[in-house]
C-alpha positions in Angstrom: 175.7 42.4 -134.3 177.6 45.3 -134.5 175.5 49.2 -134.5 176.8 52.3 -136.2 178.2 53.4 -133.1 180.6 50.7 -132.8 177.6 48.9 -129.7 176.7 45.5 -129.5 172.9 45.3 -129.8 170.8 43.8 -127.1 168.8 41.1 -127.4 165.5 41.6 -127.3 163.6 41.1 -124.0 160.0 40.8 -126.0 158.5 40.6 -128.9 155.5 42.6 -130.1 153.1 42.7 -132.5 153.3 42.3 -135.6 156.2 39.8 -134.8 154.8 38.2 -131.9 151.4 37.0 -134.1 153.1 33.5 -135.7 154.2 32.7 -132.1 151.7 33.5 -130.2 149.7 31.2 -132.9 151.7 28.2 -131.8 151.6 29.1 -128.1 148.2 29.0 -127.9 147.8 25.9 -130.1 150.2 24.4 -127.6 148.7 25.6 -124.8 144.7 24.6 -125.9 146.3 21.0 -126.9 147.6 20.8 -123.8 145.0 21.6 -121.8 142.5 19.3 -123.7 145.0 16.2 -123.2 145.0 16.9 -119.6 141.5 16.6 -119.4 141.1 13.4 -120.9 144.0 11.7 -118.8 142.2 13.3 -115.8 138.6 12.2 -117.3 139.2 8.6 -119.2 142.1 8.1 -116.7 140.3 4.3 -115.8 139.7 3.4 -119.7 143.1 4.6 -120.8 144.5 2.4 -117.6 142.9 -0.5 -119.6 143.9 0.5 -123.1 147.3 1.3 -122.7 148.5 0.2 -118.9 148.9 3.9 -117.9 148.0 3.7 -114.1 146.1 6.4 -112.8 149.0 6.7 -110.4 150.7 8.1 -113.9 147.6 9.2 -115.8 146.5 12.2 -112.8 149.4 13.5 -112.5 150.6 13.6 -115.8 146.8 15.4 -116.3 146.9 18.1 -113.5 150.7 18.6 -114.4 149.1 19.1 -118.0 146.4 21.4 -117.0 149.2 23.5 -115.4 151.6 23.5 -118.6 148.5 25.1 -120.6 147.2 28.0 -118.2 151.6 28.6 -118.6 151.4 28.8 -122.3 148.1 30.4 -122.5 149.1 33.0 -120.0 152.2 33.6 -121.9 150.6 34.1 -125.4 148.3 36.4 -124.1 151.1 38.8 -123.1 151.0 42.2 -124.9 155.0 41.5 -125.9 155.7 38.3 -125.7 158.9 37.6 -123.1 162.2 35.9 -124.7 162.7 34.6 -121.8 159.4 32.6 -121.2 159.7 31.1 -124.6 163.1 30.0 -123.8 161.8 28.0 -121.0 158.9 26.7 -123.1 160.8 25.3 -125.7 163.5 23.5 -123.5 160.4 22.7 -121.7 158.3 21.2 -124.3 162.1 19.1 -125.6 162.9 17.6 -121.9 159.2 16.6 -121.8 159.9 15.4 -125.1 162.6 13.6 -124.1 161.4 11.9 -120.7 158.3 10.9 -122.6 160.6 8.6 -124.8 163.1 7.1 -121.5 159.4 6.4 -119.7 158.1 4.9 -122.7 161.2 2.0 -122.5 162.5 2.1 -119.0 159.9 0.3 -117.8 158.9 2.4 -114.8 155.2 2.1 -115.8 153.7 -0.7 -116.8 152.6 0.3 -120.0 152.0 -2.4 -123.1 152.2 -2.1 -127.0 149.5 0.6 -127.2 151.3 2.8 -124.1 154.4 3.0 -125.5 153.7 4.1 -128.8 151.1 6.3 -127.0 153.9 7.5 -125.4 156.4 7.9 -128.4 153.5 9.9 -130.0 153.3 12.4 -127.2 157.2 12.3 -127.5 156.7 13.4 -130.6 154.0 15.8 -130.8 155.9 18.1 -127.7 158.9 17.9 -130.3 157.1 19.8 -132.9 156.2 22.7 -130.7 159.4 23.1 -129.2 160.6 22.9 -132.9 158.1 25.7 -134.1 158.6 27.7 -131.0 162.1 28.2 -131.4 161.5 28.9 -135.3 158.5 31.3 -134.2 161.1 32.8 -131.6 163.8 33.1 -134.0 162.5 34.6 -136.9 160.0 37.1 -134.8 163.8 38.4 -133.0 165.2 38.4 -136.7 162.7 41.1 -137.6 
């Protein structure tokens, strides 16, 4: 977008308040989901290994790796501005998560059953929606 003096503008490098306050809603809803899905796969990793065939092999991993996606999110909604950049990163990650959810729920690289894979598909769809209202968040906060 073109400036009176005939500039380019930059894009913005953070966003501050009062446009950061709808996306730093979803960041930390994101980020507190997150964290307390992490703890049950790292808690009722043994019961959900019965449920839905997700080994604890899978289920720890997937936890800790869980726990470490949250302090991420929560760290970045807790910023004063907000970076671009780090919500870039979120919502790609939150889509290839998205995305690697659905190829583990059918390539049959865990042995999940009925129940895992639409627990799976689920999860698929869930980190969809956040990347979906991240980038909304991100986009109209810039706009402003």
């Amino acid at each position: 977008m073109g400036t009176p003096t005939g500039r380019v503008a930059a894009p913005r490098a953070a966003i501050g308040e009062p446009q950061a306050g709808p996306l730093r809603a979803v960041l930390r809803v994101d980020g507190w989901s997150t964290a307390v899905f992490g703890v049950v796969l790292l808690a009722a990793g043994g019961p959900l290994a019965d449920l839905l065939g997700l080994p604890l092999a899978w289920s720890v991993p997937f936890g800790v790796a869980m726990l470490g996606g949250a302090v991420a999110l929560l760290l970045i909604a807790g910023y004063p501005e907000i970076p671009v950049r780090h919500v870039a990163v979120v919502v790609a990650g939150n889509a290839l998560s998205g995305a690697a959810l659905v190829v583990l729920a059918f390539a049959g690289l865990i042995p999940l059953n009925a129940f895992g894979v639409a627990f799976l598909l689920v999860g698929a769809a869930v980190v969809a929606v956040y990347a979906a209202l991240e980038l909304r968040s991100l986009r109209r906060a810039a706009a402003r």
